[in-house]
Backbone as numpy.savetxt, mean C-alpha at the origin, in Angstrom:
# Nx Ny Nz CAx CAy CAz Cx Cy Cz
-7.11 16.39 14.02 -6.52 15.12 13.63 -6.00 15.21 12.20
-4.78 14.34 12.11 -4.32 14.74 10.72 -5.26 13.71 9.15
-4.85 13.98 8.38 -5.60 13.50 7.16 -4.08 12.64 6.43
-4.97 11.48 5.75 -4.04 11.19 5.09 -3.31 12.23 3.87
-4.27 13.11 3.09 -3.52 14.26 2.67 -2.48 15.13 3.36
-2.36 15.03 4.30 -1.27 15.92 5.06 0.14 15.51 4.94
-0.06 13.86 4.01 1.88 13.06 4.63 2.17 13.22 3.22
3.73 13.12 3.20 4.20 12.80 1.92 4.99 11.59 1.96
5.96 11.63 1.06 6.52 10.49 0.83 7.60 10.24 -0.31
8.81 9.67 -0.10 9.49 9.49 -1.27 9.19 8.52 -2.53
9.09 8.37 -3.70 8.80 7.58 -4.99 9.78 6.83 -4.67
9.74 5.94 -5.79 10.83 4.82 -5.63 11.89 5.27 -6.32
11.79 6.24 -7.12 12.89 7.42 -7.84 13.27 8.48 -6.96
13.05 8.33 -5.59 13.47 9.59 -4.73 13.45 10.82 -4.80
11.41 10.98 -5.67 11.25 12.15 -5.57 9.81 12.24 -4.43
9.60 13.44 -3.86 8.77 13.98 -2.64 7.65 13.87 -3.57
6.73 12.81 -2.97 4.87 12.74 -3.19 4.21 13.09 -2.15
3.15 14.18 -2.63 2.41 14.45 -1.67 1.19 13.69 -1.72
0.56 13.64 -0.86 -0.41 12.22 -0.86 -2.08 13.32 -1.09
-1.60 14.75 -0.85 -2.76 15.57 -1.41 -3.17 15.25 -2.68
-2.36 15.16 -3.53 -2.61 15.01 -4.81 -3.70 13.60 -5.07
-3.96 13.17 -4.43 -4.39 12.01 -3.84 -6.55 12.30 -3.75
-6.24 13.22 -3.53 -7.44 13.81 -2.95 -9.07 13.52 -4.02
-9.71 13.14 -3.30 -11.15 12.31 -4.45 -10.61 11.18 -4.98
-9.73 10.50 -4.64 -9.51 9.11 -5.31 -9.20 8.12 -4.30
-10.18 6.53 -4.56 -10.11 5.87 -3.23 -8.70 5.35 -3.57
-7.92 5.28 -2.79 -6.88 4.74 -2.28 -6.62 3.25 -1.49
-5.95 2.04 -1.68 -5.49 1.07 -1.26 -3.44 1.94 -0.90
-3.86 1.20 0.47 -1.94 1.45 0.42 -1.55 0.09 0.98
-0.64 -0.52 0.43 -0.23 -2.04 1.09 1.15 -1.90 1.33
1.80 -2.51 2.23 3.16 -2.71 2.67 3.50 -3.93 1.81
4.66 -3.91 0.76 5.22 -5.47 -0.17 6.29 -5.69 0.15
6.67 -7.10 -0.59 7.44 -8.06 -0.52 7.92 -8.32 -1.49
8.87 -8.50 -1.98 8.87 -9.11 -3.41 9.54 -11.11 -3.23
9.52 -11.30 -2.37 10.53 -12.72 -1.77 9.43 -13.20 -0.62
8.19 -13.15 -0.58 7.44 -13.52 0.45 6.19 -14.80 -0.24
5.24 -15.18 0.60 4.54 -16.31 0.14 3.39 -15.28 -0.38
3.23 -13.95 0.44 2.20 -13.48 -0.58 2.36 -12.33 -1.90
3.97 -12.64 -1.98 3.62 -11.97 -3.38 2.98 -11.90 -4.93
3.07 -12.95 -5.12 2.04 -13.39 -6.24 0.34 -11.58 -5.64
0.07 -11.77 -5.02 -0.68 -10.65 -4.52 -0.58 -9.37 -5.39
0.39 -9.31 -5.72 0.81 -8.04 -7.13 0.20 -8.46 -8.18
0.02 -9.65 -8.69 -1.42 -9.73 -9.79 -2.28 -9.14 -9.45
-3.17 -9.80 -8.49 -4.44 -9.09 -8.53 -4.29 -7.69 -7.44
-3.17 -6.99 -6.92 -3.69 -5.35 -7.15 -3.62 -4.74 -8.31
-2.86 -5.27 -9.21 -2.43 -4.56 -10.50 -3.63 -4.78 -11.28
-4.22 -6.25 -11.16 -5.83 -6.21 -12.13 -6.54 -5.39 -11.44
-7.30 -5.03 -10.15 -7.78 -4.16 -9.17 -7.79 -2.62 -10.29
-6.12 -2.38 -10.18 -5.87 -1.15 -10.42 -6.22 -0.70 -12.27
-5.89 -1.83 -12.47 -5.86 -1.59 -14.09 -7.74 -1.56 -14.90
-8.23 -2.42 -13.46 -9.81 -2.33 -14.08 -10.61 -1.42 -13.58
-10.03 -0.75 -12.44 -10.97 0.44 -11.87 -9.80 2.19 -11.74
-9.08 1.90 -12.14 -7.88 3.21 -11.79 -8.54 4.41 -12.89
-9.60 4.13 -13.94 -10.45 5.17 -14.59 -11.33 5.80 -13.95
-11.82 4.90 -13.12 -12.96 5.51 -12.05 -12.52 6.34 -10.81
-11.38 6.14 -10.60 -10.51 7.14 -9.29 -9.77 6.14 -8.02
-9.68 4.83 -8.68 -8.55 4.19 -7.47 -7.31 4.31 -8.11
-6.53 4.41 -6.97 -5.27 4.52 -7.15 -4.85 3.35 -6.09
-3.39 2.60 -6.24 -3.18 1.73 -5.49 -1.23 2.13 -4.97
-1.26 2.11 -3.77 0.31 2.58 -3.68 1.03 1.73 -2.59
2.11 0.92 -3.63 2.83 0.03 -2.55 3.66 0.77 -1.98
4.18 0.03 -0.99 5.31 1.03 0.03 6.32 -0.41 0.37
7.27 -1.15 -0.86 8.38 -2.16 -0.14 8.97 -2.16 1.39
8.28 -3.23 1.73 9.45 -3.11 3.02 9.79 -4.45 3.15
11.13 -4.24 4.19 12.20 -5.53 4.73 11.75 -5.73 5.99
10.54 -5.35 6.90 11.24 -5.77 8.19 10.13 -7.45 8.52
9.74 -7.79 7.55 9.51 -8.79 7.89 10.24 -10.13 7.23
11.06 -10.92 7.50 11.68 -12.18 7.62 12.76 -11.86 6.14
13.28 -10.38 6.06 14.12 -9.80 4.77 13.61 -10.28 3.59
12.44 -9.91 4.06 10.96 -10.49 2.21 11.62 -9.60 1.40
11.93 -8.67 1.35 12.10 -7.56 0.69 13.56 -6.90 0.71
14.23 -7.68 0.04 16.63 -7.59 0.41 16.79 -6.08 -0.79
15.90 -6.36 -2.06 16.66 -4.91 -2.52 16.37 -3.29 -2.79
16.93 -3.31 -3.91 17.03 -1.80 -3.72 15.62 -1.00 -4.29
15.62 0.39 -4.21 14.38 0.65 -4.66 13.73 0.43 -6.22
15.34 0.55 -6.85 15.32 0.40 -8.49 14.63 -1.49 -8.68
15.35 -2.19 -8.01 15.56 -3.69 -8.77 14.28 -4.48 -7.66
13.79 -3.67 -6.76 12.01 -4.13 -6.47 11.43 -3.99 -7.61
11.68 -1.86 -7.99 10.88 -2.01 -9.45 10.78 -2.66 -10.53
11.95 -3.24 -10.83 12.02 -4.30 -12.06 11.37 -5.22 -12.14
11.56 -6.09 -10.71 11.11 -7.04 -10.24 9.37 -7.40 -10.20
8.67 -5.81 -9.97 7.40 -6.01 -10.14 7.06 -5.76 -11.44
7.81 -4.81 -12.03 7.57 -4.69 -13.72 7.35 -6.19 -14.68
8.67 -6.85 -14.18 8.91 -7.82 -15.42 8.10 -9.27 -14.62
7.64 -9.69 -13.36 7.13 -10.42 -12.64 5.48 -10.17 -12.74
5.28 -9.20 -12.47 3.94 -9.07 -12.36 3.15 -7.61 -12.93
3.67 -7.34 -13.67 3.08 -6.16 -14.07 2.31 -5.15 -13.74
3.28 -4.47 -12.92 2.77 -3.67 -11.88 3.10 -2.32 -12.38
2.16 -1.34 -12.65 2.06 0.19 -12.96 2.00 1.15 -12.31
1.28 0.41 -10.98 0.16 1.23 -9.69 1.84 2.29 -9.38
1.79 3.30 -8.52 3.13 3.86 -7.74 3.67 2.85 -6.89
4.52 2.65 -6.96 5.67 2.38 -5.64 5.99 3.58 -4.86
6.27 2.93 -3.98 7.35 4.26 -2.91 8.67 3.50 -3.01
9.35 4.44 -1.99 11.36 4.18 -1.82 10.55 2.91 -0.67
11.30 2.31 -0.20 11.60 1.32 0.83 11.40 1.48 2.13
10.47 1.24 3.11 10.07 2.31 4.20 10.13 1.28 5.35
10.25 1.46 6.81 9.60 0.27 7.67 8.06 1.02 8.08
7.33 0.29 8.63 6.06 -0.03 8.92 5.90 0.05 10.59
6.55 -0.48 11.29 6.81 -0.47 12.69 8.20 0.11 13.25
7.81 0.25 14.66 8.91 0.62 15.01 9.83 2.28 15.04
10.65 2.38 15.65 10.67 3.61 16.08 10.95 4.61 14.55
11.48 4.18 13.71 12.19 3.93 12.13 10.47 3.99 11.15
9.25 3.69 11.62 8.16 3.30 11.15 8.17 4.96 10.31
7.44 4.59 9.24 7.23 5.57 8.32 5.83 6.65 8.65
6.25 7.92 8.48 4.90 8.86 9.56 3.47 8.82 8.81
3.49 7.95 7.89 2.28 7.34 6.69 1.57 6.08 7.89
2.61 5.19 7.83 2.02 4.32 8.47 1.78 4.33 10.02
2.59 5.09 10.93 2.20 5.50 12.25 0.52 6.35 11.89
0.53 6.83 10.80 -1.34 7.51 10.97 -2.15 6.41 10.48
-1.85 5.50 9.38 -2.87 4.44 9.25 -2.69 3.30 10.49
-1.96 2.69 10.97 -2.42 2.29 12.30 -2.68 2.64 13.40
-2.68 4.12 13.41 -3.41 4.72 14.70 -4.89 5.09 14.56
-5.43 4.71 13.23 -6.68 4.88 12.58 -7.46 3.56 12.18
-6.66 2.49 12.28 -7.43 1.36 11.64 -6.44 0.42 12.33
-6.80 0.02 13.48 -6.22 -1.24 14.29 -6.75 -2.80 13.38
-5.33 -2.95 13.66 -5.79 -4.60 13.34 -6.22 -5.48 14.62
-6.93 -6.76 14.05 -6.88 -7.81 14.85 -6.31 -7.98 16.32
-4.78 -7.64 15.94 -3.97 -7.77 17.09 -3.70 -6.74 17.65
-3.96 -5.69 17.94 -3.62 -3.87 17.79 -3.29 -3.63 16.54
-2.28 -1.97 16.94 -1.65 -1.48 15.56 -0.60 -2.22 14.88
0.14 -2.70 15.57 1.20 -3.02 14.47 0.63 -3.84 13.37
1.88 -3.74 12.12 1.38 -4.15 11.14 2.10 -6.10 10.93
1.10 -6.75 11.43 1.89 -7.90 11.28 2.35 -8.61 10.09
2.95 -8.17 9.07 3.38 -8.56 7.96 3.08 -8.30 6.65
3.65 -8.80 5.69 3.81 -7.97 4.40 2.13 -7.91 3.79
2.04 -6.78 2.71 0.45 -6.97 2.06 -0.30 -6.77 2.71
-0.30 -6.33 4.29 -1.45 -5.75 5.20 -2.06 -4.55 4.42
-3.22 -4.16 3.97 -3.53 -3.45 2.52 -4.39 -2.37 3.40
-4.57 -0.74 3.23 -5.84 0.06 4.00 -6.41 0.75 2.72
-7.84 0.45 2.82 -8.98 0.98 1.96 -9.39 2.37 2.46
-9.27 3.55 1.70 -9.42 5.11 2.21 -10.19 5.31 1.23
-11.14 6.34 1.54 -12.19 6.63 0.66 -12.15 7.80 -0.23
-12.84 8.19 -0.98 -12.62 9.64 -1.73 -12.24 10.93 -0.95
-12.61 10.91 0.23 -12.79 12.08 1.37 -11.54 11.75 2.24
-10.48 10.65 2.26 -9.59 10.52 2.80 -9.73 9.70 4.25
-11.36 9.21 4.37 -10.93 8.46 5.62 -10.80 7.12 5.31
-10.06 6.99 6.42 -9.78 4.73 5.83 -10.79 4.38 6.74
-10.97 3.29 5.40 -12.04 2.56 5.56 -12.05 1.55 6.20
-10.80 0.35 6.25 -11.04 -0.71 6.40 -9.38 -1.30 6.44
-9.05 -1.81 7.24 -8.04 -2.60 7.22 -7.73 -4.14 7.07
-6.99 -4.45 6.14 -7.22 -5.80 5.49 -6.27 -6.63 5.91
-5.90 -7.58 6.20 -5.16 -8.80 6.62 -4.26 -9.17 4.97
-2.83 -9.53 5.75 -2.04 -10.24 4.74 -2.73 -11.18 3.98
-3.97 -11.99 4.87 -4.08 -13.23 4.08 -6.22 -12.83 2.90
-5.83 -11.69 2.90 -7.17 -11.31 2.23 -6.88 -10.38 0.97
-6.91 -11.67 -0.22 -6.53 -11.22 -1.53 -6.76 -9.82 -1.84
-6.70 -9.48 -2.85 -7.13 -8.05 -3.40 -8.63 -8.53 -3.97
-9.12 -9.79 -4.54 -10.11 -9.84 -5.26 -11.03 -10.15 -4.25
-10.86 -10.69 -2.78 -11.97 -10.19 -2.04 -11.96 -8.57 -1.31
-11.16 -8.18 -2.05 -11.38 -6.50 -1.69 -12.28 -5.81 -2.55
-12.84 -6.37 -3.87 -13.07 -5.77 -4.56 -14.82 -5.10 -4.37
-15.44 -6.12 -3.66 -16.96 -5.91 -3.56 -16.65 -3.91 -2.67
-15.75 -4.16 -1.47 -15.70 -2.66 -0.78 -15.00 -1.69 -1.63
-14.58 -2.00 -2.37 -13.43 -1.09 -3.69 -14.85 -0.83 -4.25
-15.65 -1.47 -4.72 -16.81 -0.72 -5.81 -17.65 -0.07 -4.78
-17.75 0.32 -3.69 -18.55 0.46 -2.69 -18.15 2.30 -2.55
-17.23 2.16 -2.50 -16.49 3.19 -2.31 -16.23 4.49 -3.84
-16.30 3.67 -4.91 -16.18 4.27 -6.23 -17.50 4.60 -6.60
């Protein structure tokens, strides 16, 4: 079975990340929005990240559009957007979908590993997966479950 170390991925600068590099550090990966009701949500991953990213979390959004065009631009002017909005440091990725035949080969392995509620698909933006130092995910989180009730399993894991 594959590992989340095995995928890569483009930056939001369109350079190749390997998610090895990744390796001993718990990981959050969330699908964003920047035009949705839960974006405000980029505060508290960015506090998340900024109060524990010494200890070995890392937090990595991945923008996407395919839910209700939350997400209209480009990879540059998302980044701005979380820079000068919410002060966001954590990595971005380029712009990816989540479902669907087009679904990114990141997220076809975290929902074939951590079903939601409703099955795999990912029903909407900020659906967030908790992976542990050793690379297995932990836990799959719902759009509507802040980052700051993530935090008790984030220290769990560190």
């Amino acid at each position: 079975m594959a590992s989340i170390y095995d995928f890569k991925a483009l930056s939001n600068k369109g350079q190749e990340v390997s998610f090895a590099q990744y390796e001993g550090k718990v990981l959050i990966i969330v699908n964003t929005a920047s035009k949705c009701g839960f974006t405000p949500q980029y505060d508290g991953l960015e506090a998340l990240y900024q109060k524990y990213k010494d200890r070995g979390l890392v937090i990595i959004g991945f923008p996407c559009d395919q839910f209700a065009h939350q997400e209209p631009g480009t990879d540059e002017e998302i980044a701005e957007f979380c820079r000068l909005n919410h002060g966001v440091t954590f990595p971005l990725m380029a712009k990816i979908e989540v479902n669907g035949d087009k679904a990114h080969p990141v997220y076809n392995y975290l929902k074939s590993v951590a079903k939601g509620t409703f099955g795999s698909a990912i029903k909407w933006n900020f659906t967030k997966f908790l992976i542990s130092r050793d690379g297995t995910v932990i836990k799959r989180f719902a759009p509507t479950v802040t980052p700051e009730k993530m935090e008790k399993d984030i220290l769990e894991m560190l």
